[in-house]
C-alpha positions as a Markdown table, in Angstrom:
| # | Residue | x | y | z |
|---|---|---|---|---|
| 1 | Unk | 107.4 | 107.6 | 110.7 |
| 2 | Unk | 105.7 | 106.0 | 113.3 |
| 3 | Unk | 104.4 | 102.1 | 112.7 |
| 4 | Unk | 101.4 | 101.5 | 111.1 |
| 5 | Unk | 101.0 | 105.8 | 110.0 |
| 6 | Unk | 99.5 | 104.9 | 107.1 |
| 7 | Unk | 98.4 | 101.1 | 107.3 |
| 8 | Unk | 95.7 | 100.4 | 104.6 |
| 9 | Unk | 95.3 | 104.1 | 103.2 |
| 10 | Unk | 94.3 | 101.9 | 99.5 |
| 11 | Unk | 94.2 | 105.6 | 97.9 |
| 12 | Unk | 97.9 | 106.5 | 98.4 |
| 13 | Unk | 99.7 | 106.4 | 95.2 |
| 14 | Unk | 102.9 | 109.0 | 95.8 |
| 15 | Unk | 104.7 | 109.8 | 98.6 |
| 16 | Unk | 108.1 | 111.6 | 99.3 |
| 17 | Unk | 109.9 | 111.1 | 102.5 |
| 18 | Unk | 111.0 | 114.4 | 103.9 |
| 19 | Unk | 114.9 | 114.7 | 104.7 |
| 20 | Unk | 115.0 | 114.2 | 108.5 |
| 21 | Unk | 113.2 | 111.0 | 108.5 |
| 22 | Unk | 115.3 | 108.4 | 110.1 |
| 23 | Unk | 113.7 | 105.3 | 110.8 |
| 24 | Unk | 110.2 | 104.0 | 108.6 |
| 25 | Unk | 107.9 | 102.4 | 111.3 |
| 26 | Unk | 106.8 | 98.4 | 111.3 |
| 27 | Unk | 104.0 | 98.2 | 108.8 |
| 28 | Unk | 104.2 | 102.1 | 107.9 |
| 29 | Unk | 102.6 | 101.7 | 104.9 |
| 30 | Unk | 101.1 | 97.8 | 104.6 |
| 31 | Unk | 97.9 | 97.3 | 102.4 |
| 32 | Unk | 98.8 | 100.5 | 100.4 |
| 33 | Unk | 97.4 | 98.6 | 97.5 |
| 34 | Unk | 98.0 | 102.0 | 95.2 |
| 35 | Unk | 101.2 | 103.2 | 96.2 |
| 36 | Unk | 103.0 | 103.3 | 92.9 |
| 37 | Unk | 105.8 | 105.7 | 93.8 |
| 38 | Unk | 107.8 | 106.1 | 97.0 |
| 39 | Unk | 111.1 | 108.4 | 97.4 |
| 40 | Unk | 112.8 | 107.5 | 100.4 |
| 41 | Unk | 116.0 | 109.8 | 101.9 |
| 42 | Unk | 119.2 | 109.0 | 102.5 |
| 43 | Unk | 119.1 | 109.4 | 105.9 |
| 44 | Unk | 116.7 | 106.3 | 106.9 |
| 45 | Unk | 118.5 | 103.7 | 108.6 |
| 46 | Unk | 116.2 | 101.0 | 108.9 |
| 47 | Unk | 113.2 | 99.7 | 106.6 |
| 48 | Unk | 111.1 | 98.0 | 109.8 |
| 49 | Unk | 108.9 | 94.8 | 110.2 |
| 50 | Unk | 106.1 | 94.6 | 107.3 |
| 51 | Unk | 107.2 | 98.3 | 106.0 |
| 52 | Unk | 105.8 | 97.8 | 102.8 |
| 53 | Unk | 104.0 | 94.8 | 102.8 |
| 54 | Unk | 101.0 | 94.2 | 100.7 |
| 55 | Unk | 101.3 | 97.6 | 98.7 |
| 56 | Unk | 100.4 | 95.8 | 95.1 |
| 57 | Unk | 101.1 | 98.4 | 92.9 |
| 58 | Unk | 104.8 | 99.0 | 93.8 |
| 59 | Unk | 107.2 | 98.3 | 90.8 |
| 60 | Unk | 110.3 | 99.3 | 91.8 |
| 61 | Unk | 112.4 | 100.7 | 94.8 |
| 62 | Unk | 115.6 | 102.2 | 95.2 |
| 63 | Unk | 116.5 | 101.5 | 98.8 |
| 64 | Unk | 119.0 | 104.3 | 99.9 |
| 65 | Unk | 122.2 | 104.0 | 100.8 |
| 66 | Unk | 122.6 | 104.4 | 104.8 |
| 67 | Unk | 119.8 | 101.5 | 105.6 |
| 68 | Unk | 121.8 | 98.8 | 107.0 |
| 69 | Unk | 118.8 | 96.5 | 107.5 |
| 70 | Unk | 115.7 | 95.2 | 105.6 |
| 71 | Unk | 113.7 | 93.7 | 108.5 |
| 72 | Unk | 110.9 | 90.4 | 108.7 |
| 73 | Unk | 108.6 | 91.1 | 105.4 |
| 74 | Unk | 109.8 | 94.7 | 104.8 |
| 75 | Unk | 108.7 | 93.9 | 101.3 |
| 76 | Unk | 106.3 | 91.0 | 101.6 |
| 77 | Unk | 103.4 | 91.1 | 99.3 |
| 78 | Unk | 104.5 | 93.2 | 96.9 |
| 79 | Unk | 103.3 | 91.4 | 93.9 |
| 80 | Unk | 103.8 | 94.4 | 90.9 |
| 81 | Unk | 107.4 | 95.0 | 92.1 |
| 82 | Unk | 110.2 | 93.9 | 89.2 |
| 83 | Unk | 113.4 | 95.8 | 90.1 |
| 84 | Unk | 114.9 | 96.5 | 93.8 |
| 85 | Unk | 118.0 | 98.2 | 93.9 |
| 86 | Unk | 120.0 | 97.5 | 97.4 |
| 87 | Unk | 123.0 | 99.4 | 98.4 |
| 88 | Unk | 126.0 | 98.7 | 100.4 |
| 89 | Unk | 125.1 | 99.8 | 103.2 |
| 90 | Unk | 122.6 | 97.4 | 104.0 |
| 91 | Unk | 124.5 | 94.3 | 106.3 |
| 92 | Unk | 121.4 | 92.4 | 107.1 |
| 93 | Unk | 118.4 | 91.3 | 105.4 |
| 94 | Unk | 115.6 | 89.0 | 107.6 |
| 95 | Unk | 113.4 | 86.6 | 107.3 |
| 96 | Unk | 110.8 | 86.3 | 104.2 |
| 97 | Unk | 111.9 | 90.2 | 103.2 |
| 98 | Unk | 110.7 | 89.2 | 99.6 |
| 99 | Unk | 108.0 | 86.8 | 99.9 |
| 100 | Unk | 105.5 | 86.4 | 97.1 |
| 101 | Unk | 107.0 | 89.5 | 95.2 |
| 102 | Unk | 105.9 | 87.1 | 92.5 |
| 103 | Unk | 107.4 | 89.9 | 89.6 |
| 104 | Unk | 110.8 | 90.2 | 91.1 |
| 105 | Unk | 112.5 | 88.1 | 88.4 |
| 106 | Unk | 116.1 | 88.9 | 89.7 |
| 107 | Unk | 118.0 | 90.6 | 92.7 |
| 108 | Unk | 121.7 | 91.8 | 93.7 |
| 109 | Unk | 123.0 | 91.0 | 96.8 |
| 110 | Unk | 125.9 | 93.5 | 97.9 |
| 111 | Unk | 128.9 | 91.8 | 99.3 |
| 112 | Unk | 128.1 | 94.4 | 102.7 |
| 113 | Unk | 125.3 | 91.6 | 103.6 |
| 114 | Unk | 126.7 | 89.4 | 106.3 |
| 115 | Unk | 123.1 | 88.1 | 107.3 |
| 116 | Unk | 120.6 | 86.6 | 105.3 |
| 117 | Unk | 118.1 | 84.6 | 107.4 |
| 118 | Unk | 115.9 | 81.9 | 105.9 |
| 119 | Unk | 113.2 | 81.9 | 103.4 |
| 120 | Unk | 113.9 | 85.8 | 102.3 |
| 121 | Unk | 112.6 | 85.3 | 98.6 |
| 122 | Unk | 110.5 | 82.5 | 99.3 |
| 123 | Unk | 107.1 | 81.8 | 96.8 |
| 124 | Unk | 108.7 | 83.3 | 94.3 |
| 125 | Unk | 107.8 | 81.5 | 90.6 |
| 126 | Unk | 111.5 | 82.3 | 89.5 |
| 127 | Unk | 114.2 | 84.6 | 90.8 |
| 128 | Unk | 117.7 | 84.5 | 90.2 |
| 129 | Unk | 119.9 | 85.8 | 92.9 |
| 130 | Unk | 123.2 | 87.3 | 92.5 |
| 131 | Unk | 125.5 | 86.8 | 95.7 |
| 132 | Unk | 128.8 | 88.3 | 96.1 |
| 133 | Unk | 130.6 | 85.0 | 97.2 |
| 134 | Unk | 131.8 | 82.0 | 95.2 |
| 135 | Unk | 130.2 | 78.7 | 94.8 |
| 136 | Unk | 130.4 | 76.8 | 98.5 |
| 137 | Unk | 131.6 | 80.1 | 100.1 |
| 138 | Unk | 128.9 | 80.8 | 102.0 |
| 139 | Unk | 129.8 | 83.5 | 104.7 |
| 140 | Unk | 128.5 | 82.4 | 108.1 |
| 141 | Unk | 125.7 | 84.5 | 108.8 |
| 142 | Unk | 123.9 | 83.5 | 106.0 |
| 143 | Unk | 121.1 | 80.9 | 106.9 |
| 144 | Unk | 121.2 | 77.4 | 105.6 |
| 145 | Unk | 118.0 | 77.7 | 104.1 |
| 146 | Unk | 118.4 | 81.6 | 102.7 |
| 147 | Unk | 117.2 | 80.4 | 99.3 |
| 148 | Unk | 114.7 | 77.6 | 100.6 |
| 149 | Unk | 111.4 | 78.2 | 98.9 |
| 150 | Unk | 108.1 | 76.8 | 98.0 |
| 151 | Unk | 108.3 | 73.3 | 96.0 |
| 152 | Unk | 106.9 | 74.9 | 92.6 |
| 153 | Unk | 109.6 | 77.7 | 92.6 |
| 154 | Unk | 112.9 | 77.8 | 91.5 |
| 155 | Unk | 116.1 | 80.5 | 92.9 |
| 156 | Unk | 118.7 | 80.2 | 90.8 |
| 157 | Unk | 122.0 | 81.6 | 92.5 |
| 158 | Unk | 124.2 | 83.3 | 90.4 |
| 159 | Unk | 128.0 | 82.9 | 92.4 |
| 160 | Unk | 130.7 | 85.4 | 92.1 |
| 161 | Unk | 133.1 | 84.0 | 89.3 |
């Protein structure tokens, strides 16, 4: 899916990814304010620039497994979605991914993620963030300021026991 394919279409509230589909264009799908419901195959690999960004009415997402990376805003904007669901596949996860998905209450990091860049869940009012590594464990890929958000937020990070 090419970038930008269906940038701003407000009226799209379903869509189904047909098998085949291997990459999901920067900004695919940004401003979809009522896209509710999106089914994505296994056979994606990436989750581009801005895929998603802005499309209000998303409240979940089950990212398939075989994307190894959510890229720069993937998810940005989404401010109805409460659950994401990321698989092991995915080894990298970019700046500001999350930002201002004000419902997102609490996330899973797979221990498959080896780079986290900075400000990923940042203006979030309160998100607690499971990481698959123990307190001060940090692997190196991660970026010092993964979990660096606005002043009047608070991510809570949940370490492996």
């Amino acid at each position: 899916i090419g970038d930008r394919a269906f940038n701003d279409c407000t009226s799209l509230a379903e869509i189904t990814i047909p098998n085949g589909v291997t990459s999901i264009g920067g900004k695919a799908f940004q401003n979809c304010t009522s896209l509710a419901e999106i089914t994505i195959p296994s056979g994606v690999t990436s989750i581009l620039d801005s895929t998603f960004s802005g499309c209000t009415s998303l409240t979940e997402m089950t990212i398939p497994n075989g994307v190894t990376s959510i890229r720069y805003g993937a998810f940005s904007g989404c401010t109805s979605l409460a659950e994401i669901t990321i698989p092991g596949s995915v080894t990298s996860i970019e700046k500001r991914a999350f930002v201002n998905c004000i419902s997102l209450t609490e996330i899973t990091i797979p221990n498959s993620v080896t780079t986290m860049n900075d400000r990923v869940f940042y203006d979030i009012p309160s998100i607690t963030v499971h990481v698959p590594w123990k307190e001060g464990e940090k692997p190196e890929g991660w970026g010092d300021a993964w979990n660096y958000t606005d002043p009047n937020c608070t991510i809570t990070v949940d370490y492996a026991k």
